[in-house]
C-alpha positions in Angstrom: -0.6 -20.8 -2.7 -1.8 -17.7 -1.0 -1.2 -18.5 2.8 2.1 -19.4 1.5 2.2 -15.9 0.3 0.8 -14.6 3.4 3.6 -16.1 5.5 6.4 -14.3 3.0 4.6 -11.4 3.6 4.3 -11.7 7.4 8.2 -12.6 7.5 9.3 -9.8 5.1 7.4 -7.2 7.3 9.1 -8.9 10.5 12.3 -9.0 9.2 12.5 -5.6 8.6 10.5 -4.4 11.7 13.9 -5.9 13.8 16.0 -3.7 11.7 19.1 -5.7 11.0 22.7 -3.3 10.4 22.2 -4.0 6.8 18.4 -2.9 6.4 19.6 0.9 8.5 22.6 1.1 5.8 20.8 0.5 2.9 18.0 2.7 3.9 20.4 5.5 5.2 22.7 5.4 1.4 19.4 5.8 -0.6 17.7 8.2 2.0 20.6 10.4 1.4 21.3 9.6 -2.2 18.0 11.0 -2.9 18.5 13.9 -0.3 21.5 15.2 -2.3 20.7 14.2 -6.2 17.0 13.8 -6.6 16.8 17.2 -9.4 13.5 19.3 -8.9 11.8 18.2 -11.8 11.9 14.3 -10.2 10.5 15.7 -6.9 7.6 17.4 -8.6 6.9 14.1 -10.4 6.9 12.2 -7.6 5.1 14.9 -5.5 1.9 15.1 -7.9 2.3 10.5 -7.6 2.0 10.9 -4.0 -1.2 12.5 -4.4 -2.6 9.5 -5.2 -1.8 7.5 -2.2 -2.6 10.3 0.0 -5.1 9.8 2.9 -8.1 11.9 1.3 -7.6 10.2 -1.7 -7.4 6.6 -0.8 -10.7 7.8 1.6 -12.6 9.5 -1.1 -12.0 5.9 -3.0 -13.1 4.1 -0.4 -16.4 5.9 0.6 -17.5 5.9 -3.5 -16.6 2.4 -3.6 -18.5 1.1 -0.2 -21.5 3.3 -1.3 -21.5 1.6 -4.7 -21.1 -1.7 -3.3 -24.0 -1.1 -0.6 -26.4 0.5 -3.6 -26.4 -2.6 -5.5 -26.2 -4.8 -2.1 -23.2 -6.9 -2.8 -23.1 -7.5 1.2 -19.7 -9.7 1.0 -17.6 -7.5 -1.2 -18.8 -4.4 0.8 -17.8 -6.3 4.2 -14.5 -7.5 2.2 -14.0 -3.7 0.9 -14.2 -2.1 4.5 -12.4 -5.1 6.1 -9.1 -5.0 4.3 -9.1 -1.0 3.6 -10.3 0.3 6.7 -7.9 -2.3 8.6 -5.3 -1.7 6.4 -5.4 2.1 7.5 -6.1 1.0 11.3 -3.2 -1.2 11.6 -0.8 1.1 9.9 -1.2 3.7 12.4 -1.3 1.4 15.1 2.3 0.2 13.9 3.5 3.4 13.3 3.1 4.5 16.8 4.2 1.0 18.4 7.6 1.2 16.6 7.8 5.2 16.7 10.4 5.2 13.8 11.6 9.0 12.4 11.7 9.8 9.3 14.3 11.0 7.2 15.0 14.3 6.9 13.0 16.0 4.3 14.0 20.1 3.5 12.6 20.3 0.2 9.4 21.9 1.4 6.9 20.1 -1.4 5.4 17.4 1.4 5.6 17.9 5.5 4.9 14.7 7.4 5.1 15.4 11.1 3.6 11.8 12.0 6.4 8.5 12.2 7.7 6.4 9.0 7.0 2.9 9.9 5.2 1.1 7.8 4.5 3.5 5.0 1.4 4.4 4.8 1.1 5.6 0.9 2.5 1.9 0.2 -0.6 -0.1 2.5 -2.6 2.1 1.4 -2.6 2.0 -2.4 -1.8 -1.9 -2.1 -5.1 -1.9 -0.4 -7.3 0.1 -2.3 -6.5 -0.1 -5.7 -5.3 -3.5 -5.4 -8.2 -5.0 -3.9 -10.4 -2.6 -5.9 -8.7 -4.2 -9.1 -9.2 -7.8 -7.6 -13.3 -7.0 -7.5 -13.3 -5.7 -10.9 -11.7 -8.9 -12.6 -14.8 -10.9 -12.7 -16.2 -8.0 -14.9 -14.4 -7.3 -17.1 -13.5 -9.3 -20.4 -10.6 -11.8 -20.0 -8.3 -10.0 -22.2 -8.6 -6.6 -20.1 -7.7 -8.4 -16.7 -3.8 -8.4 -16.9 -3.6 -5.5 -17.9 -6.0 -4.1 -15.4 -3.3 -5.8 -12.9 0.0 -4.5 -14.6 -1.5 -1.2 -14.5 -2.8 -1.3 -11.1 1.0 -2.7 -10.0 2.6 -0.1 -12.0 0.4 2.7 -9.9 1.2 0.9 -6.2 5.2 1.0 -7.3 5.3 4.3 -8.3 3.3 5.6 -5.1 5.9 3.7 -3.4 9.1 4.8 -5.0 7.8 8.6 -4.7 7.9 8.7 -1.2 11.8 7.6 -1.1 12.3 10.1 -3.6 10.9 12.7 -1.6 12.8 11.4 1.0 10.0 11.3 3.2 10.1 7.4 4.1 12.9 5.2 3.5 13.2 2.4 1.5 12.1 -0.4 4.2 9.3 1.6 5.4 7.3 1.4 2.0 8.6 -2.2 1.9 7.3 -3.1 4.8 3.7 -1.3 4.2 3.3 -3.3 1.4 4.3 -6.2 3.2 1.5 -5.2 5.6 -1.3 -4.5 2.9 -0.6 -8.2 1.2 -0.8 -10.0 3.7 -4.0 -8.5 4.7 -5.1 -8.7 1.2 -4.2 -12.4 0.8 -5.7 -13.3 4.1 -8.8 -11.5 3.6 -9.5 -13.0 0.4 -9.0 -16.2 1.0 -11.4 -16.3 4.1 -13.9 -14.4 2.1 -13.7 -17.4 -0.8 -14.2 -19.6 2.0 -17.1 -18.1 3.8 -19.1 -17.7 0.3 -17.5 -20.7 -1.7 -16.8 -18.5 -4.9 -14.1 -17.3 -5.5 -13.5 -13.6 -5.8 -11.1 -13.2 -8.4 -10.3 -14.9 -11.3 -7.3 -14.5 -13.7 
């Protein structure tokens, strides 16, 4: 099931990376629907959201995590953890530059981001963390608390996502398209790490 996944993953993030005519409108109606009728109190909600997926953020995660992980010397989930997050972050800024895209414009003044649009990086970037951060926590916890662990952790990605179209800061195939990036990556990485060690490394 999951390099089935994958591939969906792979061909969502390439279908939008060739930008068909109907991918630019869409992305230009919402880009400027938000420009024009997003009310201040939704951009301050959706500015203190995108704290969460910001780069510090995402890194202070990280390093607590992969220090946790080496303390108690889980060597495959801390090779897993740096794998998938760190090259989740790698690869988005490698695509960013390879494809160059703008941004929309952005005058509200709440968030600046000089760099390009393409993937999103909040949406890789919380798909990576606190979804694979969720996946390592599953076999701890009691079964009852795992979907809900999962809705939750869902509900955080999607709302990092959607604040960045309503800040107007990325549009709405850019944070598509990151999380396209951060599945696949996710699926893949998992499914060679069950392989490698023969256990499976989450369980719903």
């Amino acid at each position: 099931m999951r390099p089935l996944l994958a591939t969906a993953a792979i061909l969502i993030f390439a279908l939008l990376a060739t930008m068909p005519a109907a991918v630019v409108d869409v992305d230009q109606q919402l880009a400027d629907l938000m420009r024009s009728r997003a009310p201040q109190w939704l951009l301050q909600a959706a500015f203190a959201i995108t704290q969460l997926g910001n780069f510090a953020t995402l890194a202070g995660i990280v390093v607590v995590v992969a220090l946790g992980l080496a303390i108690r010397r889980h060597g495959f989930e801390l090779i897993l953890w740096l794998a998938i997050t760190v090259g989740t972050g790698l690869l988005n800024r490698t695509l960013k530059l390879a494809f160059a895209r703008v941004r929309p414009l952005h005058e509200h003044g709440l968030v600046i981001e000089p760099a390009y649009s393409f993937p999103s990086g909040h949406a890789s970037g919380s798909l990576a963390v606190y979804g694979l951060l969720s996946l390592l926590l599953l076999p701890h916890l009691a079964p009852g608390a795992r979907r809900p662990l999962l809705l939750g952790t869902g509900a955080l990605v999607l709302l990092i996502g959607a604040s960045r179209v309503i800040l107007h800061v990325h549009f709405l195939s850019d944070v598509i398209a990151g999380y396209a990036l951060a599945g696949a990556l996710l699926l893949i990485g998992t499914a060679i790490s069950e392989r490698l060690r023969q256990r499976p490394v989450w369980s719903a």
